[in-house]
Structures are given as C-alpha cells and as structure tokens.
C-alpha positions as CSV (number, residue, x, y, z in Angstrom):
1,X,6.6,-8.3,9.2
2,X,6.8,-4.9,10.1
3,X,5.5,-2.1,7.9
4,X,6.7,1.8,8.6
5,X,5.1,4.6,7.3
6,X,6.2,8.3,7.5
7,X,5.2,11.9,6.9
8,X,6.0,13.9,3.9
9,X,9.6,15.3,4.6
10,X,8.3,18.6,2.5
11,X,5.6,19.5,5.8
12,X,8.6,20.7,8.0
13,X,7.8,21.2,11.4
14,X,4.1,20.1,10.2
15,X,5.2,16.4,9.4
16,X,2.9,13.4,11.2
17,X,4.9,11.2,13.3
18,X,5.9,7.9,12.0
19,X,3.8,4.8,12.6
20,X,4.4,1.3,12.4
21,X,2.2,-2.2,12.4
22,X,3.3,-5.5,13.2
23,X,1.9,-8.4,11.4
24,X,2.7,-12.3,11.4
25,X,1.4,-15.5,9.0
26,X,-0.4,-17.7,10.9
27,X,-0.6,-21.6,9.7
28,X,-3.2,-21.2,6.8
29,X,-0.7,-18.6,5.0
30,X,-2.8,-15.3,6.2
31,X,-0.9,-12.5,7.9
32,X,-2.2,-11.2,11.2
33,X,-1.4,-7.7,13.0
34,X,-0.1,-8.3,16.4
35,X,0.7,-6.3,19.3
36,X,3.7,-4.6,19.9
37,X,5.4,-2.3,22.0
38,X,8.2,0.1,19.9
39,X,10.3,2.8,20.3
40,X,7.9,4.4,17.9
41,X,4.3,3.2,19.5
42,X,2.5,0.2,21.5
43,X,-0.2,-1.6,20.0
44,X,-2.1,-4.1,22.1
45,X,-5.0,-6.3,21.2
46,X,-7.7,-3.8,21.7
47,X,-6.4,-1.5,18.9
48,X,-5.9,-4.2,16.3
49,X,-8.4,-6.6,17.0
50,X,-11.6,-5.4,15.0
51,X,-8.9,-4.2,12.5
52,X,-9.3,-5.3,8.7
53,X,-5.9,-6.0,7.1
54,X,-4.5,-7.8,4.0
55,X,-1.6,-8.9,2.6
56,X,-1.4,-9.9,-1.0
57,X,1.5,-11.2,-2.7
58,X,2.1,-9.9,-6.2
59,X,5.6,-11.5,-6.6
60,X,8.8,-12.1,-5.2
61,X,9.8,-9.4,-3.1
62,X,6.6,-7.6,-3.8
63,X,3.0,-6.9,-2.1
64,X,0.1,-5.2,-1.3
65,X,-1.5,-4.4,1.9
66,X,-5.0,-3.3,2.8
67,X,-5.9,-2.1,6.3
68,X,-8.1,0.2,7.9
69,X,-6.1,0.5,11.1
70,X,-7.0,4.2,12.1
71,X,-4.3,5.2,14.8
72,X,-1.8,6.6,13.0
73,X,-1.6,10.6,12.5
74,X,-4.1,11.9,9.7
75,X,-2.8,11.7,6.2
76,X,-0.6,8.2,7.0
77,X,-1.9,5.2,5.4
78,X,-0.6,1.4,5.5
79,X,-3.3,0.4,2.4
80,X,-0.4,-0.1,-0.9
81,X,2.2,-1.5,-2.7
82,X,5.4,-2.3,-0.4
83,X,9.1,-4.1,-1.5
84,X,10.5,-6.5,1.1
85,X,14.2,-5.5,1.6
C-alpha cells in the first residue's frame, strides 16, 4: 500500500511538499510501514520504526488509517479515511 498526501493547492507558492508512506500486511492481517526510497522521499527503518500506525478496514474499497509518523511538512497528516482505487 502506498498512501500520498499533498498540500492545499489554494497556498500557492506556500504549499508543503507531498509525502508518501509505504505500508505492507504481514501474516496476522496487520499492515506494517516499510522503508522506501521514492522519487518523492526515502524512508528507512530508523524513521518508521518507533512509528504508531493503523489500518482499519471499514468496507470494501474503504479505510482508515492512524499514524503518528511526523516527517512530513507541517499541516500534512496520513491519520483518515482513504478509498483504494
């Protein structure tokens, strides 16, 4: 899984730079961030591995995630509701 989240388009030339997490379901069915080198960031271990984060299902197509990973620009958030497409 990969999750995007980006600036407010309305900032202009103030808008935060995107950020992405990366994020895999392990054998018990509980999605884990993992590193990741982009053309938008790298993320290694040390970044994500005190890092809360939680996927929850609310329906086909449809979930919730809850993180407190903290190196993305101020104002960008991954903690909400998200659409698989």
């Amino acid at each position: 899984m990969v999750l995007e989240v980006f600036g407010d388009p309305k900032l202009g030339a103030g808008i935060q730079s995107p950020c992405e997490l990366h994020a895999k379901e392990d054998k018990t069915g509980k999605w884990r961030l993992v590193p990741f080198n982009s053309e938008l960031m790298e993320v290694d271990l040390d970044d994500i591995q005190r890092t809360f984060f939680k996927v929850t299902w609310k329906g086909p197509g449809k979930f919730v995630v809850d993180t407190d990973f903290r190196y993305c620009a101020v104002g960008l958030s991954f903690s909400g509701r998200y659409r698989v497409r």
